[in-house]
N, C-alpha and C positions, 0 to 999 in steps of 0.2 A: 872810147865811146862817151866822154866827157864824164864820166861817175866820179868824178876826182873828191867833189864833196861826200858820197856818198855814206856815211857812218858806220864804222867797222863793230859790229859786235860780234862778241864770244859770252859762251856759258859761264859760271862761277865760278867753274875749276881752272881758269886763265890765274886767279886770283889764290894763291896758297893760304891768305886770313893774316900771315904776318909781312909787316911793311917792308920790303926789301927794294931802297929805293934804284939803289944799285943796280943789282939784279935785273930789276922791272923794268927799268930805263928804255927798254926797246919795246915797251906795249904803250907806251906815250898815246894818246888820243884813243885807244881802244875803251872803248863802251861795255859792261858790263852789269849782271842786276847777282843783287848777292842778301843774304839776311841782313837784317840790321843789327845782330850784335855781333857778325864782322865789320860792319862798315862804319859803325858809329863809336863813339868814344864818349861813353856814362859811367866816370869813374866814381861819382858816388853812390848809385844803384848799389840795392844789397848782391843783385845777382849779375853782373854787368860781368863782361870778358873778362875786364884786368884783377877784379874780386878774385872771379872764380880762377881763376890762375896764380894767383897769391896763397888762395885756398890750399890749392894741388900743384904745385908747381914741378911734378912727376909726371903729372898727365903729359898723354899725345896731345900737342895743341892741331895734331892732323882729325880729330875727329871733334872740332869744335863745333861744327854746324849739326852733328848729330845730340851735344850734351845739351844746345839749344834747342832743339827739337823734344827731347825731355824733358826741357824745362816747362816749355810753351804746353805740352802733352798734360802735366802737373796741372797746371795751371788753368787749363781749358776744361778741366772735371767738374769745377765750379764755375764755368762760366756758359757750360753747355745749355741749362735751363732758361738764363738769360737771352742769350743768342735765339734760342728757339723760339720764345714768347716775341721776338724783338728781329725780327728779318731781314732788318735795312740797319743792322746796326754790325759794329767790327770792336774787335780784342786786337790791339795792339802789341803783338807779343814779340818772345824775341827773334822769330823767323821770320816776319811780315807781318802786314794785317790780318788777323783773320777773320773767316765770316762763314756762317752757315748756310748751307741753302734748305729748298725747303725738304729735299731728302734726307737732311740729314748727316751732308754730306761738307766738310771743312774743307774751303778757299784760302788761298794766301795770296797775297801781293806781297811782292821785293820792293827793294830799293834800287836807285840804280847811281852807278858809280863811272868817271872814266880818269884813267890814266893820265896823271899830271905829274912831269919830273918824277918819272916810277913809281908815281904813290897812287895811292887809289884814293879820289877826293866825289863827296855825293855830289848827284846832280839835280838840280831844281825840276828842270821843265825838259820832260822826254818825249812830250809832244812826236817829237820829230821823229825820235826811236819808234814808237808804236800809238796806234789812234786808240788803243785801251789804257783809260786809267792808271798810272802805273804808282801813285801816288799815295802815302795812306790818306784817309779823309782824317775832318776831326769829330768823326762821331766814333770814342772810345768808351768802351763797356764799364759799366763802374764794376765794383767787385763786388760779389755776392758775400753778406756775412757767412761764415760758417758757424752752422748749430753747433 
């Protein structure tokens, strides 16, 4: 039916968080969206992937998306009042953009990645993948002093 361009995506769980180029080899051109501190490499961040695995280097690295989820969790205690007063504005954390709505209720946007020579490399413009924004903006939350 001529779909030959059509762009193949899968969920996050396509993508195990560590780079197995080998392995991967046969997901070549497959599209995926995933947190960004699986997909991005900030080795000098205090709390970045390869940190916090140097830290613990005993953890499951199979529940990495959830110790980022924790973190971001942490992190979002102080930035809730912000957000709130500020509605059009987003926390750049480690599982996406976030943003509040006005329930009161936390959004995220991924990132989005596709398979190149088994590896998972991000992609700019997803346009083509979906007609919603999938992109962070740059409007990033400053951080709230703590008392």
């Amino acid at each position: 039916y001529r779909a030959t361009e059509l762009p193949v995506i899968a969920p996050s769980h396509s993508y195990s968080g560590t780079a197995s180029p080998i392995q991967d080899r046969d997901l070549n051109g497959l599209y995926f969206c995933d947190i960004p501190w699986i997909l991005t490499e900030d080795t000098e961040a205090l709390l970045s992937r390869d940190k916090f695995l140097e830290y613990w280097p005993n953890i499951s690295e199979r529940y990495l998306r959830l110790y980022a989820m924790g973190i971001d969790a942490y992190a979002m205690l102080a930035q809730l009042p912000w957000l709130a007063d500020n509605p059009n504005q987003t926390y750049s954390g480690k599982t996406g953009l976030l943003s509040l709505d006005d329930k009161m209720q936390i959004h995220r946007k991924l990132v989005w990645a596709q398979f190149t020579e088994g590896s998972p490399k991000l992609i700019e413009n997803t346009q083509a993948l979906s007609n919603a924004d999938t992109r962070p903006s740059h409007s990033i939350v400053q951080p709230i002093p703590l008392k």
